[in-house]
C-alpha positions in Angstrom: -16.8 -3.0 33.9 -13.6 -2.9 32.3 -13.1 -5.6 29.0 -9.4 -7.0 30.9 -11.6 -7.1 34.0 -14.6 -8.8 32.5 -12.3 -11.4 30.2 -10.9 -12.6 33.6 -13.7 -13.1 35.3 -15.4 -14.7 32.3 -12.6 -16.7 32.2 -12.8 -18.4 35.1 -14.9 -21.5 35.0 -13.4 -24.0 37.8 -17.1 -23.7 40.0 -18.4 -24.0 36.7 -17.1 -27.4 35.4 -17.8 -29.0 39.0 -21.5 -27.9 38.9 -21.6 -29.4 35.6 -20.7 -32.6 36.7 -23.3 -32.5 39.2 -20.4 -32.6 42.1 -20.3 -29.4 43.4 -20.4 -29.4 47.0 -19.9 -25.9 48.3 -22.6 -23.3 50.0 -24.8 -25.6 50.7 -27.6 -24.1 52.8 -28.1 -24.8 56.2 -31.7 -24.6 57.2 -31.3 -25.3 61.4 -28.8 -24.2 64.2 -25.1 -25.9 63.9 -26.3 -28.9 65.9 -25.4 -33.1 65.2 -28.2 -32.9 62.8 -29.2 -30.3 60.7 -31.9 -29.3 58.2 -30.9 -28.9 53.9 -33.3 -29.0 51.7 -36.1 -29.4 54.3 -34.2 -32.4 54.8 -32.5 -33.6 58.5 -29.0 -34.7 57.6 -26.0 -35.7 60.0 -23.3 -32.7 60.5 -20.0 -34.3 60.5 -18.2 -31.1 59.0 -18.3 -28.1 61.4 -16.0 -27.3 63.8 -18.3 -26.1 67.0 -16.1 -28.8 68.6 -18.3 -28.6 72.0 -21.7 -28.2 70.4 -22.3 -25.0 72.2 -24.2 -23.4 68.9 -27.7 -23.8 70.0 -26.6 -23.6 74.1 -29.7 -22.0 75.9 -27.2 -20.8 78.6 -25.2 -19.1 75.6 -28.5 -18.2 73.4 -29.8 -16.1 76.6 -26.4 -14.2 76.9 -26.9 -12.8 73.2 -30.5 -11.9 73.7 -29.5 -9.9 76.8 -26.9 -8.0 75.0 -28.7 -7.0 72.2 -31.4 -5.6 74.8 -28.6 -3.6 76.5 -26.4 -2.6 73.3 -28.5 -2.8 70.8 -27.2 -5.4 67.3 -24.0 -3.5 66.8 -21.5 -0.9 67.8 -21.6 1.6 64.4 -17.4 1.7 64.6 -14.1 0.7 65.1 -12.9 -0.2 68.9 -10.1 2.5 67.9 -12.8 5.4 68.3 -16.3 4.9 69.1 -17.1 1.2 69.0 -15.5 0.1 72.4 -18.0 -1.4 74.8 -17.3 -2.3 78.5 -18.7 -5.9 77.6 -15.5 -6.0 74.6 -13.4 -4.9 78.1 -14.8 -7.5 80.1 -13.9 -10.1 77.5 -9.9 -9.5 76.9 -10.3 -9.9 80.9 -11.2 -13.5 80.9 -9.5 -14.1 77.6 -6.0 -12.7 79.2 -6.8 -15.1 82.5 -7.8 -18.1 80.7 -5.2 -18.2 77.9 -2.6 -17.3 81.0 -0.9 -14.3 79.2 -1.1 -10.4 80.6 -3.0 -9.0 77.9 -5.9 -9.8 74.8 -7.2 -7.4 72.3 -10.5 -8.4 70.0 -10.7 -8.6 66.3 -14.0 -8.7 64.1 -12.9 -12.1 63.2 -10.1 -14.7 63.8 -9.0 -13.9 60.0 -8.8 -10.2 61.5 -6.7 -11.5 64.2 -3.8 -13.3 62.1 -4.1 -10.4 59.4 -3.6 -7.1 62.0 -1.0 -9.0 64.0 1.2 -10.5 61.3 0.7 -7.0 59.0 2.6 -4.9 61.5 4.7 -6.9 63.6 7.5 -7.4 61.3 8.8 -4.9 58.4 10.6 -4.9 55.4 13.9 -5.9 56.6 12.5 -8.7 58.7 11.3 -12.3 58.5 8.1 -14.4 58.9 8.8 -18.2 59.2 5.6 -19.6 58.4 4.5 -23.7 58.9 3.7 -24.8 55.1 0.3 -26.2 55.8 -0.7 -22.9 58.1 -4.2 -21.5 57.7 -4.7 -19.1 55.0 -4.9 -16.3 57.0 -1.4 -16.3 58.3 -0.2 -16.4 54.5 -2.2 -13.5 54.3 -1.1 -11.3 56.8 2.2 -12.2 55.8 1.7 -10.7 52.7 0.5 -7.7 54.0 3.1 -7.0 56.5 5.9 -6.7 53.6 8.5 -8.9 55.2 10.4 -11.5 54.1 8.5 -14.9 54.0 10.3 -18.1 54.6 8.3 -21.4 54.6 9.6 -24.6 56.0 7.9 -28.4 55.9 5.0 -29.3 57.8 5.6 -29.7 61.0 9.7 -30.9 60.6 11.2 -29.1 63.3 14.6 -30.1 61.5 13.9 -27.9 58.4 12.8 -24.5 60.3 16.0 -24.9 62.4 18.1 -24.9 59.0 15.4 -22.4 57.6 16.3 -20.4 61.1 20.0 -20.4 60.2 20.4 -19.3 56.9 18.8 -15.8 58.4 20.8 -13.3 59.1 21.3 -12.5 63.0 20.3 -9.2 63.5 16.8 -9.4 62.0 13.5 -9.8 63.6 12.2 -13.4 62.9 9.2 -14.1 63.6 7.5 -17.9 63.7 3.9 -18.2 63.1 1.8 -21.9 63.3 -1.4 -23.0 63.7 -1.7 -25.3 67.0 -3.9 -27.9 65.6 -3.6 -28.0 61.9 -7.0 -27.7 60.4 -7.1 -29.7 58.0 -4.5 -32.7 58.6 -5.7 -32.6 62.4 -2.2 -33.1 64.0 -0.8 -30.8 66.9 2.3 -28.4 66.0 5.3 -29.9 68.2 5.6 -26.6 70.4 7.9 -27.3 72.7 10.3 -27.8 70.2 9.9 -24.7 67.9 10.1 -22.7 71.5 13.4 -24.4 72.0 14.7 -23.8 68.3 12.8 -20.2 68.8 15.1 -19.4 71.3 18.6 -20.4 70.1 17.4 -17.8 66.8 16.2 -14.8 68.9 13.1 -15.7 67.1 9.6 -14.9 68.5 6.4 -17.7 67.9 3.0 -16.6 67.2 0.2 -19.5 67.8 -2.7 -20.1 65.9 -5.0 -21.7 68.4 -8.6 -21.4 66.6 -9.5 -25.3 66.3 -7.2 -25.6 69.5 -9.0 -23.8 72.1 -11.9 -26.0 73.8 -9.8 -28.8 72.6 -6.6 -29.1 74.2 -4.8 -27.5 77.5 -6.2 -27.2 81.2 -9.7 -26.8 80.5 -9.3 -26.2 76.8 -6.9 -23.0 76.9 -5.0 -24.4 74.0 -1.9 -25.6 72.7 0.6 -23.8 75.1 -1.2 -25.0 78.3 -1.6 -28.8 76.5 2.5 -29.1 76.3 2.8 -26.7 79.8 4.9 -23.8 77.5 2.2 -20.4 77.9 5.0 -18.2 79.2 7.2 -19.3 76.6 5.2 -18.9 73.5 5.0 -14.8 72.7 1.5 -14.4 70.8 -1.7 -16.9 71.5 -4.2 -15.9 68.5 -7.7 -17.7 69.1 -11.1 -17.3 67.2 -14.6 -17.7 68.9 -16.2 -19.4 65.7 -15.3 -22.8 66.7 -15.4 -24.0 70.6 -16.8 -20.8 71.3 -19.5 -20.6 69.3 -19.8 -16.9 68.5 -18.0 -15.0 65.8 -14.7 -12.8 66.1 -11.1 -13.3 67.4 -8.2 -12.1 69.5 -4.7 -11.7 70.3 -3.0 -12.9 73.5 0.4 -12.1 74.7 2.0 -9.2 77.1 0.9 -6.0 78.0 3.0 -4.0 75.7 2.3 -6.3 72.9 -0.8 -5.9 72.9 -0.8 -1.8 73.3 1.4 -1.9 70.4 -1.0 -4.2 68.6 -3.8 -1.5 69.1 -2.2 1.3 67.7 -1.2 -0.6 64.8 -3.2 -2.8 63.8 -5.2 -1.9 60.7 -7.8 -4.8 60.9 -8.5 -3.4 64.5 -8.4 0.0 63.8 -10.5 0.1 60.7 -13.0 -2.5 61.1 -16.4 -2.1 63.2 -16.0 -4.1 66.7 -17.3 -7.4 67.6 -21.5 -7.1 68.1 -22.5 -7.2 71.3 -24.6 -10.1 71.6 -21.2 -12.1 69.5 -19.2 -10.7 72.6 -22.0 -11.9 75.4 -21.9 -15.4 73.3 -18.3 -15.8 74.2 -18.3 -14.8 77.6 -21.1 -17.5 78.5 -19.1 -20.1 76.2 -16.0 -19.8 78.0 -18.0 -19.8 81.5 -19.3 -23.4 80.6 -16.0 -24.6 79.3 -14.4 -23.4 82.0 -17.1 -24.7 85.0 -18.4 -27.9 83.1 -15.8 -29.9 81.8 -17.6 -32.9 80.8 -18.0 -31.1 77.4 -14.7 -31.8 76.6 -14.7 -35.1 77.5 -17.3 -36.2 75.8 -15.5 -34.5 72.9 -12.5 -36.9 73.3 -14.4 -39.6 73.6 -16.3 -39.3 70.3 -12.8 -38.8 68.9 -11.5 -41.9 70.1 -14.3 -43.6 69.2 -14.3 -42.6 65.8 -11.0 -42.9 65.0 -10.9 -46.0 66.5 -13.9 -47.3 64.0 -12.6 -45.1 60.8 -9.1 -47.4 61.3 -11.2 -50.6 62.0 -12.6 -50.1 58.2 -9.5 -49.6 56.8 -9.9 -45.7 56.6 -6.0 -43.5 56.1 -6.6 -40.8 58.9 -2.8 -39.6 58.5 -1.3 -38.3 61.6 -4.3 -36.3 63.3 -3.8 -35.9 67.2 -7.5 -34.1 67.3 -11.6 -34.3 66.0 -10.2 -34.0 63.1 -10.3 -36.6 61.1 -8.9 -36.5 57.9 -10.2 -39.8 55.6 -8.0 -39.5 52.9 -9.4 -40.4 49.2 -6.2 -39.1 46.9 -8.3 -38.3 44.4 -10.2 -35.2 43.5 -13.2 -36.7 41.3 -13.9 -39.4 43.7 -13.6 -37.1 46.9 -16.4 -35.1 45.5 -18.7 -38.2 44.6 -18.2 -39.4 48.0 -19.2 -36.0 49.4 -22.4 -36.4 47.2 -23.3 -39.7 47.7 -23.0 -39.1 51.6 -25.1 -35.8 51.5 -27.7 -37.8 49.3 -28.0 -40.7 52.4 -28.1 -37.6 55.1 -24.0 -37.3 56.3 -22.5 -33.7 55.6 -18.7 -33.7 55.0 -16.4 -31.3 53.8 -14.4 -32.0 50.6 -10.8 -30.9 50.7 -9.2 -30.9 47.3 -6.8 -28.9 45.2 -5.5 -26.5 45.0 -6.2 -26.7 49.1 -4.0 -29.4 48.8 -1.9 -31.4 46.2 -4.6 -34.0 44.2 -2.9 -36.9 45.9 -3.6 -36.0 49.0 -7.3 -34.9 48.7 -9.8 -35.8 51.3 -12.6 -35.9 53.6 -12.7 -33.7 56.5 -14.8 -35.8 59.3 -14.4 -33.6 62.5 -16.4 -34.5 65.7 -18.2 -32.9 68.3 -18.8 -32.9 72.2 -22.5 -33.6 71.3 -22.6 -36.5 68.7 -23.6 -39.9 70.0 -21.7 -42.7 69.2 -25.0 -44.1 67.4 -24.3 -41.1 65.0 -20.9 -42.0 64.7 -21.5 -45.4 63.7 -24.3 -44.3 61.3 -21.7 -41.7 59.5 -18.7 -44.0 59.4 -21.0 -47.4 57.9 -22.3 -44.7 55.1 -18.7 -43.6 54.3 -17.7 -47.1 54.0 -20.3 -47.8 51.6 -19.9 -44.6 49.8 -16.0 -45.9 49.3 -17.1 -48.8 48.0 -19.4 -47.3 45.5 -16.7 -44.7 44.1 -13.9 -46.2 42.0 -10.3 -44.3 42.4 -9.3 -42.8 38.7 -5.9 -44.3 38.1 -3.6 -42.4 36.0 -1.1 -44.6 33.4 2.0 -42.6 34.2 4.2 -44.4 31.3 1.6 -43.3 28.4 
């Protein structure tokens, strides 16, 4: 390896300095399927940080799908979709994706991080504009880097701001708008109908980001278009099957010509091995139960509102989440990790969201539900948090030293 190389990798020590402190709380090993409890360290322990919002993981209805693919197809598809990796089953998915997400058209990615980077990479060129929520999922920022347009960012969620954003742009451009549906880590919904209406008086085109929206929101979970009635309006519906749909990969919905375009030029697409065919299968059964059993959902919204309702009761800051997604917020960095630890240590898993994820003073603890907790769970996770908050001390900071 090269010394410049080496000297910065040597150089960076930020995992280092939390693992010294006996805080760090990242790739910690999952022993058991994604269920309400799992297994670390040999050790059963309440999952209150994943986002299969249905619980569908460890369906046998789903489980029996994969294990009939693989018979048929074999584990994998040995290339892109672009040559020899299309299967009828990837075929038979855009179908149903295209149908439930009410658009013409769906083309598969690898991943939903696939999805944002093809679509965003070659929409827009040099000369035009991506307009890009501030708290949008990485991906997005990614693809917008790739696609060498102009990147504008306005506030979270201020529908104000991307209309002035909007207007300082000149008129012949091509602007494109893309947002995540349900923010994934504040929780709250983008205010779609809106942005469509600003969209429009701009010539500007809006891309949604529905992966921790889809199973959650909408006529039987199609997402955030169908939740606010606005599917014909909004141009792109981007989903990922790693959440609801308890598989692995992604897509992009929209019209027919759209997505042709979107297969010829996609790079992601066109130079990444397909979706496996027992992921594809997974899907497929996932969206038949979400579709014909919509007690999953329910039950969903129900944990949610109970939660939420108990978090607030003990005094928790849950910001302005509209979803399972909870976020507790600790403002601190320091004491978000020595919550996370204490909680893992008395069997609740969590996820920590700190900087440079966010600012310090807005660090916390991601507490999402799913369809398949009980409220005895609930109440078991929320009294340990409590009690984890009370045994942390916030670090306060003597800003007129």
């Amino acid at each position: 390896m090269g010394k410049k190389l080496h000297k910065k990798i040597a150089e960076f020590q930020d995992a280092a300095v939390i693992k010294s402190s006996g805080l760090y709380p990242y790739f910690r090993a999952i022993e058991s399927g994604q269920d309400t409890e799992v297994v670390i360290n040999g050790k059963q322990v309440l999952m209150f940080g994943s986002n299969s919002y249905l619980g569908l993981t460890s369906h046998p209805y789903i489980k029996e799908a994969s294990k009939r693919a693989i018979d048929k197809y074999g584990t994998g598809c040995a290339g892109s979709r672009f040559l020899n990796g299309t299967l009828d089953i990837h075929e038979e998915l855009e179908t149903q994706l295209a149908d439930y997400t009410g658009k013409e058209a769906a083309v598969l990615f690898s991943t939903g991080f696939q999805a944002n980077l093809g679509a965003l990479s070659c929409l827009t060129g040099r000369n035009d504009y991506l307009v890009l929520d501030e708290s949008n999922h990485a991906s997005i920022i990614d693809g917008s880097r790739l696609s060498f347009s102009k990147v504008i960012k306005y506030a979270h969620n201020d529908m104000d701001d991307l209309r002035r954003k909007l207007g300082q742009l000149p008129e012949e451009a091509i602007k494109l708008i893309a947002t995540d549906g349900i923010f994934s880590m504040e929780g709250d919904i983008v205010k779609l109908p809106q942005m469509l209406q600003i969209a429009a008086e701009f010539d500007a085109s809006v891309l949604v980001d529905d992966a921790h929206s889809l199973g959650v929101i909408g006529h039987q979970g199609a997402g955030t278009s169908s939740h606010f009635g606005v599917t014909e309006q909004t141009d792109l519906i981007m989903g990922t099957f790693s959440k609801s749909l308890a598989s692995l990969g992604g897509f992009i919905a929209s019209d027919a010509e759209t997505i042709e375009y979107l297969k010829h030029r996609a790079r992601s697409l066109m130079f990444s091995a397909s979706m496996t065919p027992a992921s594809a299968a997974s899907v497929l059964a996932a969206l038949h139960i979400i579709r014909t059993e919509p007690e999953h959902i329910e039950r969903l919204w129900a944990n949610t509102a109970y939660a939420k309702a108990l978090l607030l009761e003990k005094g928790f800051e849950l910001g302005h989440s509209e979803s399972p997604i909870l976020p507790v917020y600790i403002h601190d960095n320091t004491r978000t990790f020595q919550i996370t630890k204490i909680l893992l240590e008395e069997g609740v898993f969590v996820n920590p969201v700190v900087s440079p994820a966010v600012q310090p003073e807005d660090s916390l603890i991601r507490f999402s539900l799913m369809a398949t907790h009980t409220f005895a769970q609930i109440d078991e996770a929320v009294d340990k948090l409590s009690l984890a908050f009370q045994k942390t001390q916030p670090i306060v900071v003597n800003h007129n030293l």
